[in-house]
N, C-alpha and C positions, 0 to 999 in steps of 0.2 A: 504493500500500500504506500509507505515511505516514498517508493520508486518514482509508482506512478505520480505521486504529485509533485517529487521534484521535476518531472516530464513535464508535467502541465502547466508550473509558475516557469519551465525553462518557457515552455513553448509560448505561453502567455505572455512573460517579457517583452521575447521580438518580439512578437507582433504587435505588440503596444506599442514598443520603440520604434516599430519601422513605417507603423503607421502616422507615429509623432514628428518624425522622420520631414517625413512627406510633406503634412499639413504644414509645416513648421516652413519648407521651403513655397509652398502655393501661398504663403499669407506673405513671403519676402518678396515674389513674381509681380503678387497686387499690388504692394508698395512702391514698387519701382515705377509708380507712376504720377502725376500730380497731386497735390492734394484738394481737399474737396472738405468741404464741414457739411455734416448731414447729421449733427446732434443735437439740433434745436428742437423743438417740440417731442417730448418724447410720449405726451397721453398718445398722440395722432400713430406713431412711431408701433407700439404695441399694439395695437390699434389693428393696422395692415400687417403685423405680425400674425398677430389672432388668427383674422378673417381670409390672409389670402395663406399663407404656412399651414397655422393648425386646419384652419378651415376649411380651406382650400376652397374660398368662396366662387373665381373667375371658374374651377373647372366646372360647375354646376350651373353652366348654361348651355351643359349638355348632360340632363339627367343620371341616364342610365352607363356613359361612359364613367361619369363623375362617382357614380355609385360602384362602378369594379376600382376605378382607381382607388377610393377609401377605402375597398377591404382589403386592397396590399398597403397600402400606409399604416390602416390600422394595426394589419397583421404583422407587419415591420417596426411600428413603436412597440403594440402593448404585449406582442411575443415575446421581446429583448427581455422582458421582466423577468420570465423565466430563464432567459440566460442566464442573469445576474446569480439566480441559485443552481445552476451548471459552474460558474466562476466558483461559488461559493463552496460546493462540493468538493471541486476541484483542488482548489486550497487546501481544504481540511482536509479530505479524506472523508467527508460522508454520502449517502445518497438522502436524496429530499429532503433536504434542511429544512425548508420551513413546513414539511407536512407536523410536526410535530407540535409547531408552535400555532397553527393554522387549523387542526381538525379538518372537516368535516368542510370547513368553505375552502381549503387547498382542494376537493375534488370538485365544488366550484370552479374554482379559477381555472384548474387545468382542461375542466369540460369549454370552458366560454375558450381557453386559447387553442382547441380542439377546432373547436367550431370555425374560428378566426382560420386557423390552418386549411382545414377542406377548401374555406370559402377561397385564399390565396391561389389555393391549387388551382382552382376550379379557373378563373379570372385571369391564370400566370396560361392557360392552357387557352382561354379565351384570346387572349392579347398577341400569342403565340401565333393561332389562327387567322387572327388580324393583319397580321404582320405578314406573312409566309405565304398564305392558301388564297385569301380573301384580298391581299396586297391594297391597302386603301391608299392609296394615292399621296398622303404626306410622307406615307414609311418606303415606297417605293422613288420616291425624289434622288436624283444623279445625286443630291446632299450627304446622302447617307451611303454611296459606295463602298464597300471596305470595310474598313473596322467597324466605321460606325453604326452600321447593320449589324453585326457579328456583336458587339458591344448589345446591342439589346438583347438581341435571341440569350445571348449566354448569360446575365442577369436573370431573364426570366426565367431558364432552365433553371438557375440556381439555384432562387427561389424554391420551385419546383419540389428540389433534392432535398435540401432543409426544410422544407415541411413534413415533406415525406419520411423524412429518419425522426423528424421527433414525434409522428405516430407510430413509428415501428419501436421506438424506446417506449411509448406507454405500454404498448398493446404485449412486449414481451417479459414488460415488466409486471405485468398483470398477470399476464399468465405462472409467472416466478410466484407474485402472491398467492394463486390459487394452490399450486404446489404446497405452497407452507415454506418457501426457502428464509431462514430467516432472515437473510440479509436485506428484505425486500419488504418494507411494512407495508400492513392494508389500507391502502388509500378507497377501497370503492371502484364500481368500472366507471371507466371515461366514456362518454357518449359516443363516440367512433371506433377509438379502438378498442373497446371493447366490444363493437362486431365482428372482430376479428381474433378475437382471443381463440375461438374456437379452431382456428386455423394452426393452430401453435401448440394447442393445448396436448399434444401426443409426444411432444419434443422432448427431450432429455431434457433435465436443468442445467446443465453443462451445458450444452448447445444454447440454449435458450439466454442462460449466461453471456456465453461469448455472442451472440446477436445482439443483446442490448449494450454491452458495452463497445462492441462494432460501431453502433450507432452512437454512441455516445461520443465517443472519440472525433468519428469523421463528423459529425453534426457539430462538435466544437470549432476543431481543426477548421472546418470550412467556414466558418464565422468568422474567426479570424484570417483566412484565406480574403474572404467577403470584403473585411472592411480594410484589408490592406489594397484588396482592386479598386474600391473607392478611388482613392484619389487619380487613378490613371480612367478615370471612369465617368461619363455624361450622368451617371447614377449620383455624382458627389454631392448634385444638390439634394438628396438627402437630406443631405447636414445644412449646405449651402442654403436652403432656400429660407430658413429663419432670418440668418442677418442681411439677406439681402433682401427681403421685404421688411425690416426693420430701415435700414438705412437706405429705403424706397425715396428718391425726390419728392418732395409733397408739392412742390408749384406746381401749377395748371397744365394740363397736357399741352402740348405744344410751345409751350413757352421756351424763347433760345436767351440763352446766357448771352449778354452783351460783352466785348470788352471794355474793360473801364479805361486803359491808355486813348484805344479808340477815339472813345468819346468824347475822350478830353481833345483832344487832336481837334475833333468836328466843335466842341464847345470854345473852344482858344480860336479857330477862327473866326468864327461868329461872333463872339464877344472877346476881345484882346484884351479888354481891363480885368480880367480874368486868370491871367496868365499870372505865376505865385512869380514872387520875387528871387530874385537870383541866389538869396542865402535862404530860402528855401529849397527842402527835398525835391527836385526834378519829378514832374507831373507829366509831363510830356514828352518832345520829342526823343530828348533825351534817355526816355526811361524804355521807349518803348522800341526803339533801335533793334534791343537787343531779345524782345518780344519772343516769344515762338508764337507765329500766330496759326491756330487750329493743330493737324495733328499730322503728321508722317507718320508715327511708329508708335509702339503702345507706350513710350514714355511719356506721351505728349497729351495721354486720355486721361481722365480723371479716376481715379480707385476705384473709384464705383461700380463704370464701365470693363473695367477689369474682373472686377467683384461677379459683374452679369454676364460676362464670358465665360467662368470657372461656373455657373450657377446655372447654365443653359442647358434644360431636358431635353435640348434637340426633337420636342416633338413635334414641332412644324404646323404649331398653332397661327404664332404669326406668318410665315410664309403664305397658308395658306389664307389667308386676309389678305393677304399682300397684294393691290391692283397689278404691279409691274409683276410680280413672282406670276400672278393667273393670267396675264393675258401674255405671255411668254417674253417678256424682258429677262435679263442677264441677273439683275436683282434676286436674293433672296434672302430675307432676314435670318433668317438662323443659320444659314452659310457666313452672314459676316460674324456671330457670332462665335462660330465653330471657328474660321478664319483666325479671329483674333484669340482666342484660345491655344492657337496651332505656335501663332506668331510668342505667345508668353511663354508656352512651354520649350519654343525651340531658346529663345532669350536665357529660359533659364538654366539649361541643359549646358548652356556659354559659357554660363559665371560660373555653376557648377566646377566646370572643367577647367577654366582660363584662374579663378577666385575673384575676376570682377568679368564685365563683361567687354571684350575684345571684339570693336567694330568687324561681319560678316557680310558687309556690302549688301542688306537686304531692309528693307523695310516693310509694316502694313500693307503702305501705301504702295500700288504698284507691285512689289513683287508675293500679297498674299491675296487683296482688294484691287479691281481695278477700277478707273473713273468711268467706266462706262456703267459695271454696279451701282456706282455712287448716285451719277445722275439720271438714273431711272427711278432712284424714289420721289413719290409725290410729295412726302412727309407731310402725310395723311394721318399719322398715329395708331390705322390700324392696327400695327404689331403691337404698338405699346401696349392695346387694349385688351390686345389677345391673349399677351403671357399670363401663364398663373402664378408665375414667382418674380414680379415685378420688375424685371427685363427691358432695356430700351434698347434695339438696336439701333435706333432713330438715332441718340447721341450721339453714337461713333460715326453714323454716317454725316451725320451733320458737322462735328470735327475734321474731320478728313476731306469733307469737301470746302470747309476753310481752308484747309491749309493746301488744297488744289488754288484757290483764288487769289488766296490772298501772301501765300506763298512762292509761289510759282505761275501765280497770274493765267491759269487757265481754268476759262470756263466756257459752257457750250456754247457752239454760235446760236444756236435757237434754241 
């Protein structure tokens, strides 16, 4: 017993560390960008946290989608509970820690995360369908070539997998209780798997043994397999999608950030008794010389926008709103965010290897975005309206095609 759980804190470690690892570098990626203040109001802040994260109020203008997505969220928060006493186990060397402390509503809870589980299955098999057989037309977009197909399907399967082992750990754990083994106290049947008990019920306890702890094992192991693919993974808004509906813009949709050198520049010549005195701090020409105006490259975007590139489900909500994406322009919102995602992780893979980052003669602009993308958006807001985790790709396109104009002084002739 000793063995196994120095096996399990070894194994538990990494995977915390490598996962700590990761996040640790995606939160220095986002930084290396400008900065942005997005801490003012915070009732409104939690607010859009609630309704569009917990809530997940934007997908529920499509019911019955809305209603499969919540039961893999649900089954995704309130399953992890039971993790925590998998961890706990684990640690100490016991099985069902809290059946003890819990009686009688621990086969409660395991029946309701039973249930949660089929329904996962069920919805992970549906989506599965969606995607493969039924091919709906967001999922099948030249967007998602490659990985990022393969990137879903294999989530879902995974899903899938760890539902599946943690009804085959009740169902032969149950059958161990009806034997009388004592290592196995009597919880009660579970509403599923205990349909299945009868299937087992001939087994050795040895066999039946080594089957639950089979599952035990890889049901962990793949947990932490799980959340270490997170971060290489469109799944990462998981996590991501709290603080990036928290630290949501609350100004008006469409509203563009002025610059304020700008301004002054247009306010100084308009009015010249205006212009500060020369022992004053430089307001103008001077200050703005050295400007960067709009965006080339992701250092030139604001955190935020950084933030909605690591936080984008790629499900092709705004595309498909998208006027230019439907009537066949070059545009597609969630390609610029997949783009700029592509563009951060290659930046950071630089510094990684260089310890800062070592000009690669590539930018955003042009060699990941091109400006004919750019100026096919109507910036209509569609997109913005469509994400459910509070996403603009409008901003970045809006950046970038400043700094086509007002940068490098191209813009379209009509």
């Amino acid at each position: 017993m000793v063995v196994q759980q120095i096996l399990f804190l070894a194994i538990a470690i990494i995977a915390i560390g490598l996962f700590t690892k990761q996040i640790i570098k995606i939160r220095r990626n986002i930084f290396l960008s400008k900065k942005e203040n997005l801490s003012h109001n915070p009732p409104a802040r939690w607010k859009n946290m609630l309704l569009l994260a917990f809530g997940q109020k934007k997908m529920f203008k499509y019911p019955l989608v809305a209603l499969m997505h919540f039961i893999i969220y649900a089954g995704f928060i309130i399953i992890n509970i039971e993790v925590l006493e998998i961890l706990l186990d684990g640690v100490f060397g016991t099985h069902r820690l809290f059946l003890s402390y819990l009686g009688s509503f621990y086969t409660f809870i395991i029946n309701f995360f039973e249930i949660l589980a089929v329904g996962v299955i069920i919805v992970c098999v549906i989506f599965l369908v969606r995607r493969n057989i039924i091919r709906l037309r967001r999922f099948i977009s030249k967007d998602l070539r490659g990985w990022p197909r393969t990137d879903a399907n294999l989530i879902l399967i995974t899903e899938i997998v760890l539902m599946s082992l943690f009804l085959i750990m009740n169902t032969t754990d149950r059958a161990l209780q009806l034997q009388g083994n004592m290592h196995y106290n009597n919880t009660g049947n579970f509403i599923f798997s205990g349909m299945i008990v009868p299937l087992f019920e001939n087994l050795s306890s040895t066999t039946l043994v080594y089957i639950e702890r089979t599952a035990w094992w890889i049901h962990i192991i793949g947990i932490f397999a799980f959340l270490n693919y997170l971060p290489y993974s469109k799944h990462l808004h998981i996590i991501l999608a709290f603080p990036n509906t928290y630290y949501k813009r609350l100004k008006r949709m469409g509203t563009m950030d002025n610059m304020q050198n700008v301004q002054n520049e247009v306010l100084y010549m308009m009015k010249p008794e205006l212009v500060p005195a020369a022992s004053e701090p430089p307001q103008s020409t001077l200050s703005y010389q050295k400007a960067q105006f709009g965006a080339k490259d992701v250092f030139d975007l604001s955190w935020k926008s950084l933030l909605d590139a690591y936080s984008c489900t790629e499900c092709g909500r705004c595309s498909a709103a998208c006027p230019a994406t439907t009537t066949g322009k070059l545009l597609s919102p969630r390609l610029i965010m997949m783009k700029t995602r592509d563009r951060l992780q290659e930046i950071g893979k630089n510094i990684d290897k260089n310890k800062e980052f070592k000009d690669d003669g590539k930018l955003l602009l042009h060699n990941y975005v091109t400006p004919e993308e750019l100026w096919a958006c109507t910036t209509c807001n569609a997109c913005v309206e469509e994400c459910p985790v509070a996403i603009s790709p409008l901003d970045i396109i809006m950046e970038l095609r400043r700094g086509l104009v007002m940068e490098d002084s191209k813009a379209p002739r009509s």
